[in-house]
C-alpha positions in Angstrom: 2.5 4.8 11.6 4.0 8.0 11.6 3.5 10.8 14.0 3.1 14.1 13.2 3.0 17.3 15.8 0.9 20.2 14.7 3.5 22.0 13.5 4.8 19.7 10.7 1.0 19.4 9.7 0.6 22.9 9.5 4.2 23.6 7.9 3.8 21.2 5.4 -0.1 22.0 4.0 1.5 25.4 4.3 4.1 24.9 1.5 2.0 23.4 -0.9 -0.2 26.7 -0.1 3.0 28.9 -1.1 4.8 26.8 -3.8 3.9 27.1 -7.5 3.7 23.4 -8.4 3.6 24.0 -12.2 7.3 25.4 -11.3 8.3 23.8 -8.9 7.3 20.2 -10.6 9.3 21.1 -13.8 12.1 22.7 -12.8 12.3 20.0 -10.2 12.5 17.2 -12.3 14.3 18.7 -14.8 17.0 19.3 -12.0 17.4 15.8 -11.0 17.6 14.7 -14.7 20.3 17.0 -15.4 22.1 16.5 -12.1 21.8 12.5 -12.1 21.5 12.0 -15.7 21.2 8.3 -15.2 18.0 8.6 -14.0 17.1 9.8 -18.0 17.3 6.0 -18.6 13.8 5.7 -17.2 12.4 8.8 -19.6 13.6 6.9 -22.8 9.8 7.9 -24.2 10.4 11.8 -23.3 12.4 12.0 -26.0 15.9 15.0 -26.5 17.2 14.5 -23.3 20.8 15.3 -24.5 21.2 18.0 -22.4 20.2 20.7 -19.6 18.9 22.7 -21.7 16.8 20.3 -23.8 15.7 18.8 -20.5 14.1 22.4 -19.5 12.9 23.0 -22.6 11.0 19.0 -22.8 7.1 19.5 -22.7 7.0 15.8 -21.2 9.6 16.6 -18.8 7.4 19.5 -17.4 4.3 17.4 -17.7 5.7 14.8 -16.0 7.3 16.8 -13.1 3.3 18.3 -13.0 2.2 15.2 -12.0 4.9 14.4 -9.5 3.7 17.7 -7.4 0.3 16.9 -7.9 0.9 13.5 -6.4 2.7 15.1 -3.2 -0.1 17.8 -2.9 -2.5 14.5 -3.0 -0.4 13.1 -0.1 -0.8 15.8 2.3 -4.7 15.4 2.1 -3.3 11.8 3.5 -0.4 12.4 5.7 -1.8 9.8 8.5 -2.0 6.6 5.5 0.9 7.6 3.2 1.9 4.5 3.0 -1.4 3.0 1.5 -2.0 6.4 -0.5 1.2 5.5 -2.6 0.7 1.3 -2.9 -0.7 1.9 -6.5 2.3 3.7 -6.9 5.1 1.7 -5.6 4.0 -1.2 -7.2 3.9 0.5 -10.6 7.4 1.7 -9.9 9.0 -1.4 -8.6 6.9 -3.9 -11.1 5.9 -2.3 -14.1 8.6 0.4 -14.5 11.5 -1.4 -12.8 12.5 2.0 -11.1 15.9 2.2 -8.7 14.1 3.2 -5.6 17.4 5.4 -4.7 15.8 8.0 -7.8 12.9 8.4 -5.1 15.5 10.4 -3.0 17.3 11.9 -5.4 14.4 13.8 -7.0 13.1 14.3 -3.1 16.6 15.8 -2.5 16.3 18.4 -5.9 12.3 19.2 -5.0 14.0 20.2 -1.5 16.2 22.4 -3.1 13.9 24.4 -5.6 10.7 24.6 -2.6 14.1 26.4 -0.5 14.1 28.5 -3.5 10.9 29.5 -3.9 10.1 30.2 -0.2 13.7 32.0 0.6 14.2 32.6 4.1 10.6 31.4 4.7 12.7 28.1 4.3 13.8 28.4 8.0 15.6 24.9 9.1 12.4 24.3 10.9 10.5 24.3 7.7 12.9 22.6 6.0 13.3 19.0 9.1 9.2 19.2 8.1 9.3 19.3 4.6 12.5 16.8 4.9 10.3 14.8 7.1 7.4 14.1 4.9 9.4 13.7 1.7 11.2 10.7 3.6 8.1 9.2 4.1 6.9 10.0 0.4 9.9 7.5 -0.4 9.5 5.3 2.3 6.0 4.8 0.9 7.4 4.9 -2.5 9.4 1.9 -1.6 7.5 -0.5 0.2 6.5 -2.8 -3.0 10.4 -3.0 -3.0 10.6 -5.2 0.2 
C-alpha cells in the first residue's frame, strides 16, 4: 500500500481542480502518439493517424485522451486502493488489448509534460515529485495483470 502525506493528497486533488481535462486529455494523447508513433499500432480503429497534425485533428484521438483523464480524475477519489481501482483495467490492457505496459509511461511521461504547461510555474518541483508520484502508481496499477 502506498503512503501518501497530506501534501501529495492535497497537491494532487488540487491539479485535477486546475487542469482542463478536455485539453489536457487530447493534447496529451495526441503528444505521445506523435512522439512514440509506435504506440499508433494500438489505435488501428482511430483511423488517419499519418501524421501530427491528423493526430490533433482525430475526434477519436481527443475522445479517447477524454477518457484517459477521466480515468485519472476517477483515481484520485481512490488514491488509498489504486491498485484495485484499475484491475478492470489492467486486465483489459494486458488480455484483451495486448498493450506494451512500457506505453503506460510513456503517455504518463507526455500528461506530465502538458499538466507543467497548463499550471506554469504553479508546476513547482514539489508539485511535479506529487503528480510524478501518483502517475507511477497509475502504471504500477496499470500493470499488475502483467505479472
Amino acid at each position: 500500500m502506498v503512503k501518501w502525506s497530506d501534501f501529495e493528497r492535497s497537491t494532487i486533488q488540487d491539479i485535477f481542480a486546475k487542469i482542463d481535462k478536455n485539453v489536457v486529455g487530447p493534447a496529451a494523447l495526441t503528444r505521445c502518439l506523435t512522439v512514440y508513433p509506435w504506440t499508433q499500432r494500438y489505435f488501428g480503429g482511430f483511423g488517419n493517424l499519418y501524421n501530427a497534425d491528423a493526430i490533433a485533428a482525430n475526434p477519436k484521438v481527443a475522445a479517447h485522451g477524454k477518457v484517459v483523464l477521466n480515468s485519472l480524475e476517477n483515481g484520485v477519489k481512490n488514491l488509498d486502493d489504486l491498485k484495485n481501482f484499475y484491475k478492470d483495467l489492467s486486465v483489459l490492457h494486458s488480455e484483451k488489448l495486448q498493450v506494451d505496459p512500457d506505453n503506460f509511461k510513456l503517455l504518463t511521461d507526455c500528461i506530465t509534460v502538458v499538466v507543467a504547461g497548463q499550471l506554469g510555474k504553479a508546476f513547482t518541483p514539489e508539485v511535479h515529485a506529487a503528480f510524478s508520484k501518483f502517475l507511477a502508481v497509475v502504471v504500477a496499477s496499470l500493470r499488475k495483470q502483467y505479472y
